[in-house]
N, C-alpha and C positions, 0 to 999 in steps of 0.2 A: 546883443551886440557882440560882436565876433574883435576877440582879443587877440595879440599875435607875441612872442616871444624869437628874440633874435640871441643865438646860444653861441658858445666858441668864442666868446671874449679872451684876447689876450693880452692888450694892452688899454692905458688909460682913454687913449685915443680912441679905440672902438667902443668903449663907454660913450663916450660925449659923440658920436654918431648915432648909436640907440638911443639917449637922449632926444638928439635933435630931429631922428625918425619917429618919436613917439610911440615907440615900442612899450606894450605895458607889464614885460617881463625883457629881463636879462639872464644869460646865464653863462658859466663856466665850468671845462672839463676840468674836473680833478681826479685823481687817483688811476686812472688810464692811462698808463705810457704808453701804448700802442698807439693812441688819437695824435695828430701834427697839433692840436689843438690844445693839447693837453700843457696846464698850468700848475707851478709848486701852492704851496697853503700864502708861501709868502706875497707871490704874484696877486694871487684873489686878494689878499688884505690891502693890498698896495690898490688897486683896482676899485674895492670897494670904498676907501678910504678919501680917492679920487672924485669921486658921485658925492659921498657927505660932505665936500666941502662946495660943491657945483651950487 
């Protein structure tokens, strides 16, 4: 079975999109300022924090 992961999360909202796409991985840039994408530690905590309570 072919799994897919949807990456470049930056806000709570785009969790609950992956979510509701059934994505069976998420992910986030950290430690890259170059990437638009890119996220503080605090961002991710807030983000993950958001899903444990879904």
């Amino acid at each position: 079975m072919t799994k897919f992961k949807i990456c470049g999360l930056t806000t709570c909202q785009e969790a609950e999109w992956v979510s509701e796409a059934q994505a069976d991985y998420a992910g986030m840039v950290l430690f890259f300022p170059k990437s638009k994408r890119n996220i503080s530690v605090t961002q991710a905590e807030k983000i993950i924090q958001h899903c444990r309570m879904r």
